[in-house]
Structures are given as C-alpha cells and as structure tokens.
C-alpha positions as CSV (number, residue, x, y, z in Angstrom):
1,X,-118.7,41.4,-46.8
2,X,-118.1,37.8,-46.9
3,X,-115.8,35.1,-46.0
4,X,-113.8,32.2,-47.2
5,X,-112.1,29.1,-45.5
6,X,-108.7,28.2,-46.2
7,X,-106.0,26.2,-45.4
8,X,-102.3,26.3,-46.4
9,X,-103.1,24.7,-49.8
10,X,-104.1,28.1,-50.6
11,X,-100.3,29.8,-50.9
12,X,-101.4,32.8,-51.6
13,X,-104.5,34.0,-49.3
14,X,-102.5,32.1,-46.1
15,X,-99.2,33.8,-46.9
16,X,-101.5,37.2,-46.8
17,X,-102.6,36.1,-43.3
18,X,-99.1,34.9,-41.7
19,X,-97.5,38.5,-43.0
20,X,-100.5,39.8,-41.6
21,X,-101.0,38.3,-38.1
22,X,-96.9,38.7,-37.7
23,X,-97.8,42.4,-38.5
24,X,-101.0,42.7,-36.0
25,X,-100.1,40.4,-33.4
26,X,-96.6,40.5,-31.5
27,X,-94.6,37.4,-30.9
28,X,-95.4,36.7,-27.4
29,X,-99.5,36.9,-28.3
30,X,-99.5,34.0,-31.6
31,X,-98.4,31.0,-31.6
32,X,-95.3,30.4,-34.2
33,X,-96.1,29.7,-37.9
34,X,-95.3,26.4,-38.3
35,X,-97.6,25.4,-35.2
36,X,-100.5,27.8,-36.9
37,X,-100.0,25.9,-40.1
38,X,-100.1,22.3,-38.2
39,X,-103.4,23.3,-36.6
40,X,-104.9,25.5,-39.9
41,X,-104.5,21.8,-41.7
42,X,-105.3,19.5,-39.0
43,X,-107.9,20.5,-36.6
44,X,-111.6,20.6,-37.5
45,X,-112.3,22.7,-34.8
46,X,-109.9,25.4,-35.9
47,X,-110.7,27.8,-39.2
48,X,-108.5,30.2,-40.9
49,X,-111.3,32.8,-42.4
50,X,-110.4,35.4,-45.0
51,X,-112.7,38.3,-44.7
52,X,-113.6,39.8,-48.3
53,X,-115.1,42.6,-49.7
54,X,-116.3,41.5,-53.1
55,X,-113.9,39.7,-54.2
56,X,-111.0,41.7,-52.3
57,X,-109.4,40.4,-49.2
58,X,-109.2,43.1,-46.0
59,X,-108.2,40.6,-43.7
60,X,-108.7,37.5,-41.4
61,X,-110.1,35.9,-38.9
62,X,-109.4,32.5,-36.8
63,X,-112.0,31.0,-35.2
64,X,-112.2,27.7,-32.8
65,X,-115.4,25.7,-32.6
66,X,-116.2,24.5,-29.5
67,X,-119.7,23.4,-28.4
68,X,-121.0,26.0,-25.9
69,X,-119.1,28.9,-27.9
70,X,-116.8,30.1,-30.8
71,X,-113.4,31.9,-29.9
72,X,-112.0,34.1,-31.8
73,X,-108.1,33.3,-31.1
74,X,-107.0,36.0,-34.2
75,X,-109.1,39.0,-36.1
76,X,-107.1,41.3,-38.4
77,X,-107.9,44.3,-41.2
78,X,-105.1,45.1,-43.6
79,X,-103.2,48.0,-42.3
80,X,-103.8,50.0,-45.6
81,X,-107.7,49.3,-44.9
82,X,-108.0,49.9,-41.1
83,X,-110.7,52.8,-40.0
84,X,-113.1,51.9,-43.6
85,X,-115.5,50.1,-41.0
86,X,-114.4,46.1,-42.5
87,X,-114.1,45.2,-38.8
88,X,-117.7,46.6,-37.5
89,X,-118.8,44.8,-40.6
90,X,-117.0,41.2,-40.1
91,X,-118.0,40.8,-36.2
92,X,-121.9,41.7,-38.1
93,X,-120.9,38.2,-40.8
94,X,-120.1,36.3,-37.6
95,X,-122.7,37.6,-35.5
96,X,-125.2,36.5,-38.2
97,X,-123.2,33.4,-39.0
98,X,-124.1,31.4,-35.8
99,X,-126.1,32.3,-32.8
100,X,-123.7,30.7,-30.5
101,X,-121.7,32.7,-27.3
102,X,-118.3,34.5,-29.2
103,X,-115.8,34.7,-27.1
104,X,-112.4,36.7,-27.7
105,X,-108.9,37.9,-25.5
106,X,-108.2,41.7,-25.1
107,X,-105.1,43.1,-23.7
108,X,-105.7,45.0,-20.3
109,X,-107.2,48.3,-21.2
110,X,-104.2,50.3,-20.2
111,X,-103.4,52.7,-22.6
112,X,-105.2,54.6,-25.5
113,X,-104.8,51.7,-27.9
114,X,-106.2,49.0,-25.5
115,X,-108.6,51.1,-24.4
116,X,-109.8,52.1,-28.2
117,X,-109.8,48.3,-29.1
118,X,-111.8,47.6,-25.7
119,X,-114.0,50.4,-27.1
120,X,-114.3,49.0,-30.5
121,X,-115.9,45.5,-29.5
122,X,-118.1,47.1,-26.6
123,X,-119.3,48.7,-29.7
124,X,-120.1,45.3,-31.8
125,X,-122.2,44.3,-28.9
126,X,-119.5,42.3,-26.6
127,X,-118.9,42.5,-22.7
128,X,-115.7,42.9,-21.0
129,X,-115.7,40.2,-17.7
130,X,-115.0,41.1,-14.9
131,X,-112.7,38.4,-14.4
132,X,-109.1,38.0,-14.0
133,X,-107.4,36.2,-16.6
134,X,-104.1,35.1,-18.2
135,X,-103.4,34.1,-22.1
136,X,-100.8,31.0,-21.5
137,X,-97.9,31.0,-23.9
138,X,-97.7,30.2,-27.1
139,X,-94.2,29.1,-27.3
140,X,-92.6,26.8,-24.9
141,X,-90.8,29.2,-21.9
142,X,-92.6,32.3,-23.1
143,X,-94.4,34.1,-20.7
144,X,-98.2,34.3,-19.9
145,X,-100.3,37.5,-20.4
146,X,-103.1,39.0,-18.1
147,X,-106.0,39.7,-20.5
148,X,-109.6,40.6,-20.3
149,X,-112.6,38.1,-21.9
150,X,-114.8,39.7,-23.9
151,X,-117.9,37.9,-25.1
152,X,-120.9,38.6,-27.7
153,X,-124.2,36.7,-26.5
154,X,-127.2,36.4,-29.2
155,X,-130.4,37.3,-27.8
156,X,-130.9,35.5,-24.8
157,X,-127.7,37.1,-23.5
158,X,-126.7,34.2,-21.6
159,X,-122.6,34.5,-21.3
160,X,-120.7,30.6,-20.9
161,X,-119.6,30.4,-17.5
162,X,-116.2,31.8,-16.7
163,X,-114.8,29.1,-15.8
164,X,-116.3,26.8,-18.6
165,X,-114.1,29.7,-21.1
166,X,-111.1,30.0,-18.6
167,X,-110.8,25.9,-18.9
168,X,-111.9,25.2,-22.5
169,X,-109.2,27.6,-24.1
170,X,-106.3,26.7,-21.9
171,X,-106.9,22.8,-22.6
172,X,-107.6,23.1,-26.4
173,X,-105.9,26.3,-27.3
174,X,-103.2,26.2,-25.5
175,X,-102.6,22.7,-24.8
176,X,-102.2,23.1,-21.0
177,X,-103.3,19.6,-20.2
178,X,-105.0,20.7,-16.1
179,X,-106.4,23.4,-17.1
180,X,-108.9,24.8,-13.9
C-alpha cells in the first residue's frame, strides 16, 4: 500500500474522495465541500491522502499536522473494497510514516457498528480515552456530537495530554476561537 497527496487540481482523485466522504461520513460529522476544498488548497497543515494499492485507489485519508500529534479528521475504504484488510494496512503506512502521537474521533460505542469500528482501531494499536468529549459543528447552527478520542502512541507510549487534543482541534479544526 501507498499514498499520494492531492489537492483539488487533481479533478479526478478529489471528486473520488468528496463522493466518498459524502458516502462514509453523514452531514452533521464533515464539514461542507466547498469549506473541505478551501482548506485541501490552502492550509499546510491539512493533507488530503489517497490510499493506493498499486496503482489503484481504495480510499482516503485527511490528516492535520500539528506539532505534538497528527489527527486524523477523515479515513475511508471504497465501499466495494471494505473487509479486504486496506484499512489495517493504511493505519500500518501512517503508523510507519511518522512516529508522532495519532489522534482520531469515534462515535460513542453504542451500537454494533460503533462498537465494531471502536474494535477495529483497538486492533491497529489505538486507545479509547476515557474522556468526555464533543466534535463542534461543522456547519454554522449544526449541532455538536459526543465522541470518544482514540490515539496510537509509537513506542514510548506517551498519549498528548487531553486537554492539549481537546483544545488544539477545536481551535484549528473547528475554528472555535476559546477553545478550553
């Protein structure tokens, strides 16, 4: 497996990852397209990954760069491709790819799909925190989201502070300018 930046110049690949993250992703848990596009073109911090298998896309991932850790905002496998093992194998890439903290969002582990994706990252080596937390909104008036942190730690297994991840994607994910 490997991977490939890209930004909208690339029609093709970033219309395969706007069908897909409206397919993977419901409205109130992305941000709306034209804002992805903004920040895909314009922020350094912020890459739009595809995940390959030879030359064949299977998905995407976005990641954020920040200094203590990388956040994972978005991680999708074509439907038609889900269950051949692409996802183990691109949190392995990333894993490999820098020895930083990653950090992602899960949705409560309520019912048997939560709970499976919960599972699925437990399995790639992350931690669920103990923590409560809430996913601001994307859109201005939607509503927030309780979610759970989950983070991968390299080997010295030191996991950022709470709060340091609590504050640093509010304020530069989600634009909320006081963020605790």
């Amino acid at each position: 497996m490997n991977t490939t930046t890209i930004d909208t110049s690339d029609k093709e690949l970033f219309g395969m990852v706007e069908r897909l993250i409206t397919e993977a992703f419901p409205e109130e848990e992305r941000r709306p397209l034209e804002a992805f596009r903004s920040i895909a073109d314009s922020d350094d911090r912020f890459s739009v990954m595809i995940l390959n298998d030879g030359d064949t896309p299977v998905g995407f991932i976005t990641l954020w760069d920040f200094e203590q850790f990388i956040y994972v905002e978005h991680f999708a496998i074509l439907s038609e491709l889900r269950c051949r093992h692409y996802g183990a194998r691109a949190l392995e890439v990333l894993h490999r790819s820098d020895r930083r903290p990653i950090v992602l969002e899960v949705e409560l582990p309520t019912d048997d799909l939560t709970r499976r994706r919960v599972a699925f990252y437990k399995r790639a080596g992350f931690s669920l925190l103990p923590y409560d937390y809430t996913q601001p909104p994307y859109r201005h008036g939607g509503a927030s989201l309780p979610m759970k942190i989950m983070v991968w730690t390299p080997e010295s297994g030191v996991i950022p502070d709470f709060g340091l991840i609590r504050s640093t994607l509010h304020r530069e994910v989600y634009g909320i300018i006081d963020a605790q």
